[in-house]
Rosetta silent file (secondary structure, phi, psi, omega in degrees, C-alpha in Angstrom):
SEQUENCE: XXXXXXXXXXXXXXXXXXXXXXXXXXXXXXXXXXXXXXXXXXXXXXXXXXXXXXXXXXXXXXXXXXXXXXXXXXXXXXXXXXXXXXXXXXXXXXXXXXXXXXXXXXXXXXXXXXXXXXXXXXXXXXXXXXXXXXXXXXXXXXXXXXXXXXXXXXXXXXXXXXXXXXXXX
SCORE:     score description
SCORE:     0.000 S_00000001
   1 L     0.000  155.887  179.468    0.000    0.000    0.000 S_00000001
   2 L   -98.957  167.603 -161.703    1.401    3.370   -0.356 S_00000001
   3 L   -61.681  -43.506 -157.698    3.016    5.475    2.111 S_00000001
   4 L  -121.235   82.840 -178.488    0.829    8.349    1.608 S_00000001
   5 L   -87.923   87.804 -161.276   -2.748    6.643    0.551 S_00000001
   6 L   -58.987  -16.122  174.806   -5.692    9.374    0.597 S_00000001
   7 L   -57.996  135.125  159.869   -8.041    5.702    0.663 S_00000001
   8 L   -69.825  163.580  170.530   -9.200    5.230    4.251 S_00000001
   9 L  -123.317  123.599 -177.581   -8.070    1.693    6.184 S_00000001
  10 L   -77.038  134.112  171.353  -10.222    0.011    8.312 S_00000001
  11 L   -52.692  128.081  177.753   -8.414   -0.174   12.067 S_00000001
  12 H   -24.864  -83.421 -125.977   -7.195   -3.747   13.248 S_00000001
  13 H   -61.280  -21.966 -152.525  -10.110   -3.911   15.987 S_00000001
  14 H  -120.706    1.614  169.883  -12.853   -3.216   13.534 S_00000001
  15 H  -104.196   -3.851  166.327  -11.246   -5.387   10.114 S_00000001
  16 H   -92.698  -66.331 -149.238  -11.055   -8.851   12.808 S_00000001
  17 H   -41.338  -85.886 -178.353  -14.393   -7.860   13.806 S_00000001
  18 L   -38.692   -4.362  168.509  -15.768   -8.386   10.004 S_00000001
  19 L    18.484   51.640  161.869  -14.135  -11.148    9.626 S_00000001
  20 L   -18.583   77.975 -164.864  -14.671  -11.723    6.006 S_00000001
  21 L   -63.084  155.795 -143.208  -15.078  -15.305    4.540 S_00000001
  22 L   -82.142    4.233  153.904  -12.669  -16.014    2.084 S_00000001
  23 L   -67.475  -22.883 -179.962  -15.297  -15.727   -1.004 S_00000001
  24 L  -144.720  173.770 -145.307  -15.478  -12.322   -0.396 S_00000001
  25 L  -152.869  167.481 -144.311  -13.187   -8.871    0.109 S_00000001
  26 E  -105.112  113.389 -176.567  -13.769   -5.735    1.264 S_00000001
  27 E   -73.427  -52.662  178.198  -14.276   -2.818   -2.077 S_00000001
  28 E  -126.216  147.354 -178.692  -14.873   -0.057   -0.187 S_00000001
  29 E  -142.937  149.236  165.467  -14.668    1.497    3.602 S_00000001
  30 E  -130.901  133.720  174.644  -15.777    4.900    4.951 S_00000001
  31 E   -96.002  150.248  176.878  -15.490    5.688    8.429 S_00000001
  32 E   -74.670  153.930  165.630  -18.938    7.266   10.170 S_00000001
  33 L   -67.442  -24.830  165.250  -19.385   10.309   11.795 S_00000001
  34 L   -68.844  -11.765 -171.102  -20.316    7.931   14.967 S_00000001
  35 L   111.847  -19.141 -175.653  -17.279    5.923   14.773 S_00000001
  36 L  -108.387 -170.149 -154.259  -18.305    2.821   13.162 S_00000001
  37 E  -137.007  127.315  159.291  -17.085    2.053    9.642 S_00000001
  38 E   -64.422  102.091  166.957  -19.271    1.542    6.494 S_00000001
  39 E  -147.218  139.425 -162.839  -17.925   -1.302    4.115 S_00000001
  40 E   -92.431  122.333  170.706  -18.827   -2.119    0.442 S_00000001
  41 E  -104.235 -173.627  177.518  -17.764   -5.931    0.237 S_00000001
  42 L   -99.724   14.669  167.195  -18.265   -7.292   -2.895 S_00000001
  43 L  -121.284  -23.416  177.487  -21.219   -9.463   -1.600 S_00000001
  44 E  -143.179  162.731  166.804  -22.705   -7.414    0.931 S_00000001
  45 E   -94.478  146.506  177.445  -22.704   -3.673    2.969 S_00000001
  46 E  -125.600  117.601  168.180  -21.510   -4.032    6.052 S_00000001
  47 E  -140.675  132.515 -137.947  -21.608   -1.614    8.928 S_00000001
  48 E  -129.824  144.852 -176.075  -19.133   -2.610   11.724 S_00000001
  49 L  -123.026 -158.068  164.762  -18.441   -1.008   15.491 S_00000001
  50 L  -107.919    9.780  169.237  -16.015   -2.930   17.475 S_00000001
  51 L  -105.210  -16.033 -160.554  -19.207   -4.666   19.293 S_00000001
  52 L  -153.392  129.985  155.242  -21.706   -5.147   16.512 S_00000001
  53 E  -100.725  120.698  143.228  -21.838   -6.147   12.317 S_00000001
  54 E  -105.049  166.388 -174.293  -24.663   -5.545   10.754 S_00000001
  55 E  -156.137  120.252 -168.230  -24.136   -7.092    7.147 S_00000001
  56 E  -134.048  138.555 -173.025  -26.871   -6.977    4.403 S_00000001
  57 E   -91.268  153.032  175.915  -26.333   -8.633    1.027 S_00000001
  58 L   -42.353  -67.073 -149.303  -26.722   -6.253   -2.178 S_00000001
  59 L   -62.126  -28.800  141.671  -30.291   -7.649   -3.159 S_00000001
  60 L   -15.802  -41.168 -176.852  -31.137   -6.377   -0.088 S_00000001
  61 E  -115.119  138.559 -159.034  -30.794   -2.769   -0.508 S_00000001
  62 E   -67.696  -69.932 -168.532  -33.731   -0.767   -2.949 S_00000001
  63 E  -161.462  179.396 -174.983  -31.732    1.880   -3.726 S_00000001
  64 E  -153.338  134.949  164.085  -29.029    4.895   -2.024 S_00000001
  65 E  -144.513  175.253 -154.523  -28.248    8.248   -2.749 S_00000001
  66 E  -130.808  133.581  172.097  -25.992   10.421   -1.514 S_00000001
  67 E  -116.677  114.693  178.413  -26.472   14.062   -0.028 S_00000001
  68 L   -40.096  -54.139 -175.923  -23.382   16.053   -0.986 S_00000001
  69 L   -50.038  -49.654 -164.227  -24.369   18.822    1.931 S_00000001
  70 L  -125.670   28.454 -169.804  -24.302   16.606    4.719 S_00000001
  71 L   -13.022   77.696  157.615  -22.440   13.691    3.408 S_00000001
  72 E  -134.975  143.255  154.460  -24.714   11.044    4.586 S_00000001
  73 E   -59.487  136.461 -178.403  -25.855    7.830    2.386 S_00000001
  74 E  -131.147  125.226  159.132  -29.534    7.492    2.863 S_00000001
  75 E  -126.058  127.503 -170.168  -30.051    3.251    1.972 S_00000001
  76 E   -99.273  131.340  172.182  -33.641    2.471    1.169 S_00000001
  77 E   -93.248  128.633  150.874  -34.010   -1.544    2.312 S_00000001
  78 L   -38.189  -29.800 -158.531  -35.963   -3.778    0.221 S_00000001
  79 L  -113.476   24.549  166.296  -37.952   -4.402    2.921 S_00000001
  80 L   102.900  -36.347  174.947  -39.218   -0.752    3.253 S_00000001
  81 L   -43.885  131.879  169.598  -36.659    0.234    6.158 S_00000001
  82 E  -140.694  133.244 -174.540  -33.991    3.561    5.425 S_00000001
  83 E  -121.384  135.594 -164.064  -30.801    3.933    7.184 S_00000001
  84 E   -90.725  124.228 -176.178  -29.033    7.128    7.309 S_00000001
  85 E  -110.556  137.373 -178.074  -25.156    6.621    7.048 S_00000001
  86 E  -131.450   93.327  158.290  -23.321   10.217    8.205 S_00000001
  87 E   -52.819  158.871 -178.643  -20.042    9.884    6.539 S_00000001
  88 L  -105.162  177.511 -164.251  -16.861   11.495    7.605 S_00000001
  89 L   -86.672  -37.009 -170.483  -15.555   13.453    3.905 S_00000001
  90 L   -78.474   94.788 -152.503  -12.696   11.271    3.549 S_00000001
  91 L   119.934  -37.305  179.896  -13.790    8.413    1.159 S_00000001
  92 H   -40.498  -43.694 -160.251  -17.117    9.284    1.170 S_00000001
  93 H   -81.364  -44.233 -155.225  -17.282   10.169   -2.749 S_00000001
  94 H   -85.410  -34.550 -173.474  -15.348    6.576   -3.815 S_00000001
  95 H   -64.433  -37.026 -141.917  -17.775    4.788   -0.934 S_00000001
  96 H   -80.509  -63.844 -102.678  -20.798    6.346   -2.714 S_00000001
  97 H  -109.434  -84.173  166.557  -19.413    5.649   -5.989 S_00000001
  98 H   -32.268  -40.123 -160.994  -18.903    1.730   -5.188 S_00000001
  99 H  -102.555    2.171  169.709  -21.951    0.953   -3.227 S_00000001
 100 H   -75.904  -41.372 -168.406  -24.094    2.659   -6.422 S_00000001
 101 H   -52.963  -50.302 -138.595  -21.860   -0.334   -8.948 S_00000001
 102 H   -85.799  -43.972  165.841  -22.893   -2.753   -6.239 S_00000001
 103 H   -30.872  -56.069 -174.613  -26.589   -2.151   -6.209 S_00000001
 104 H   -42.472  -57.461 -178.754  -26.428   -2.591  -10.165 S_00000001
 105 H   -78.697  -13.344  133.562  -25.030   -5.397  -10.375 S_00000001
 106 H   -29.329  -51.051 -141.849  -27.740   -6.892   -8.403 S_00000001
 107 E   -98.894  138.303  172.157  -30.370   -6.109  -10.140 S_00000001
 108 E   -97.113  -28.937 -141.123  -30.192   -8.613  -13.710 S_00000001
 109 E   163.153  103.745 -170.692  -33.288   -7.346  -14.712 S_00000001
 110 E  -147.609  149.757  171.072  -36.329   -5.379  -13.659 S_00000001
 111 E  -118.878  161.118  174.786  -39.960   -3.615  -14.519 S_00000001
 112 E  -114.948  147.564 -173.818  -42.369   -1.392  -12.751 S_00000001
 113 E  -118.292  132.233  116.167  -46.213   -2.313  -12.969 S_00000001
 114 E    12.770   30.101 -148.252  -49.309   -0.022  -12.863 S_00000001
 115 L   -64.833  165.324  153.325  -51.491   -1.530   -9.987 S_00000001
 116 L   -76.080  119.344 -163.804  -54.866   -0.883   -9.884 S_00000001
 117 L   103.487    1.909  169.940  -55.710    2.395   -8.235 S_00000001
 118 L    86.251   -8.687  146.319  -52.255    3.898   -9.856 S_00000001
 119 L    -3.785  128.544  160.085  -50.185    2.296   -6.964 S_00000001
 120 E  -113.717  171.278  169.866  -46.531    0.710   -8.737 S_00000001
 121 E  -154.489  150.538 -178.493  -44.007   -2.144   -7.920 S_00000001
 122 E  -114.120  131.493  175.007  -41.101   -2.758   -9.357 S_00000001
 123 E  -117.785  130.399  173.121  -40.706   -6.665  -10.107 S_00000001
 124 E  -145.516  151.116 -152.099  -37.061   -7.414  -10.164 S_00000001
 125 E  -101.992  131.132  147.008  -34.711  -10.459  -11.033 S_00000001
 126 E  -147.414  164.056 -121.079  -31.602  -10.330   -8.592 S_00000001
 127 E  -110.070  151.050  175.701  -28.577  -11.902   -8.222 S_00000001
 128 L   -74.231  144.111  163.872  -27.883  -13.588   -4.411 S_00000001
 129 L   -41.529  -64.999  163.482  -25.151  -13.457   -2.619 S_00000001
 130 L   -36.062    0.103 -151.192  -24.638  -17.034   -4.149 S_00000001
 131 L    64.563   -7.741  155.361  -24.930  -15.922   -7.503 S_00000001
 132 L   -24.618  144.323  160.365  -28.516  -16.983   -7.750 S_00000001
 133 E  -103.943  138.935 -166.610  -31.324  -15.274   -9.344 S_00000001
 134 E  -156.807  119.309  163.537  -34.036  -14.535   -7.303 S_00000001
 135 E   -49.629  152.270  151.414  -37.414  -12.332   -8.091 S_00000001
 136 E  -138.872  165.952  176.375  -38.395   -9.788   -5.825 S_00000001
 137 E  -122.050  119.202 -176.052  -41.387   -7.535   -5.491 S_00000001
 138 E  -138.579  142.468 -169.917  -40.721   -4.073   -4.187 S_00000001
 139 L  -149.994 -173.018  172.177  -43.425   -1.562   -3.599 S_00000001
 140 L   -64.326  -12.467 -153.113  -44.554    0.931   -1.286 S_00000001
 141 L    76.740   -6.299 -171.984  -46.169   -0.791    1.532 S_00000001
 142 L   -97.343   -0.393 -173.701  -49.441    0.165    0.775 S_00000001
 143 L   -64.104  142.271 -170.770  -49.692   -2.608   -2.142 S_00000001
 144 L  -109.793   87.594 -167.601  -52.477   -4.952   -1.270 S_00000001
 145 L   -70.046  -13.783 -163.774  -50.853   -8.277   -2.626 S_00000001
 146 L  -101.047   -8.930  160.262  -53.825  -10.602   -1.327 S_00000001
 147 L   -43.208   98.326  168.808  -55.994   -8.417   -3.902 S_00000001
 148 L   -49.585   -0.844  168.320  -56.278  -10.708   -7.349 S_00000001
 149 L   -98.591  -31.759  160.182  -56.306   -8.158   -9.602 S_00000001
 150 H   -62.488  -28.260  166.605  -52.904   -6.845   -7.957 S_00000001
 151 H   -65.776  -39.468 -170.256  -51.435  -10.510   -7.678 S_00000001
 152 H   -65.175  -60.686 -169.272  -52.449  -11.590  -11.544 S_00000001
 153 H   -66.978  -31.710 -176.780  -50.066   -8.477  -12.600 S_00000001
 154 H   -80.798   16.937  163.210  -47.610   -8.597  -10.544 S_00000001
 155 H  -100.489  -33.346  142.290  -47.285  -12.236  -11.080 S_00000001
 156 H   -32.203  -48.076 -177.059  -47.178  -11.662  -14.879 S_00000001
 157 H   -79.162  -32.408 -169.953  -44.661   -8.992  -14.391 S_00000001
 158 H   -67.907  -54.344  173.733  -42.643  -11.809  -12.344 S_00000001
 159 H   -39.760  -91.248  168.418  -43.306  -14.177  -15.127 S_00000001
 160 H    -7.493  -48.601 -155.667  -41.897  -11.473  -18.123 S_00000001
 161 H   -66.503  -75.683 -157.213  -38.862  -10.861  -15.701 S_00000001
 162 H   -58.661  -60.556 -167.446  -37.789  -14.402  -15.138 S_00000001
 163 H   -45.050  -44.075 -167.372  -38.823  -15.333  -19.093 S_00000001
 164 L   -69.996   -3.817  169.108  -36.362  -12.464  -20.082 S_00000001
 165 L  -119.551   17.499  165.501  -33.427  -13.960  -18.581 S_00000001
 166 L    63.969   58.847  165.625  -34.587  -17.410  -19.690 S_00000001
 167 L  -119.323  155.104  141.491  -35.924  -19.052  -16.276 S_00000001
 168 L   -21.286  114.715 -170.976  -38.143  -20.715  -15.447 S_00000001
 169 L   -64.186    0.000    0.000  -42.108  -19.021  -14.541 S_00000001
């Protein structure tokens, strides 16, 4: 590494904590304005203290953006959830920059549906921490999934997805 490397390093205490398995490596690190450390692996984000990992796989996360002004990462969760990340500046642009690639390359392949009542979802094929492809359905919370006229399209939209990367309905 070089002597004078503007990349942050994650600190012994908090790179044994993550303890990486040896499929996967660490892309990016930011340290938090709290102290813990933000890192884009190449299978999941990880944010690490020296007491507590949480670690969430790509397909996992909706979508992120980044507010220049207050450099914090806002990550929208598939599962509806948004976690504010408050970066320190240094790294922050390259973190941002990394965990948008990682998102991408999740997603093989996705559409947004209409509902009835003008409600949308986006049905999307993405790839697993295993490499797997795996549908998901991501909507607002207010989608009423046990409706049948919101289930036939969004099962249709599942269908399309998976036919376009040549699976299986």
């Amino acid at each position: 590494m070089p002597l004078f490397s503007r990349r942050p390093s994650l600190p012994a205490p908090i790179r044994s904590r993550l303890a990486l398995p040896a499929h996967d490596r660490a892309l990016a690190v930011v340290e938090l304005a709290d102290g813990r450390w933000a890192v884009a692996t190449r299978r999941a984000l990880c944010v690490v203290s020296t007491d507590s990992v949480e670690r969430r796989p790509w397909m996992d996360v909706d979508r992120a953006s980044l507010t220049v002004e207050t450099s914090t990462i806002t990550v929208h969760w598939v599962d509806g959830w948004a976690q504010e990340l408050v970066l320190t500046e240094r790294g922050a642009p390259a973190f941002a920059q990394t965990l948008r690639e990682r998102v991408q390359s999740s997603v093989v392949h996705a559409e947004t549906v209409t509902l009835p009542g003008g409600a949308t979802a986006r049905v999307a094929l993405r790839r697993a921490e295993d490499g797997d492809l795996v549908s998901q359905v991501i909507g607002d919370g207010a989608i009423d999934l046990t409706s049948p006229a919101v289930a036939a399209q969004v099962d249709a939209a599942e269908v399309r997805v998976r036919r376009a990367a040549g699976l299986p309905d």
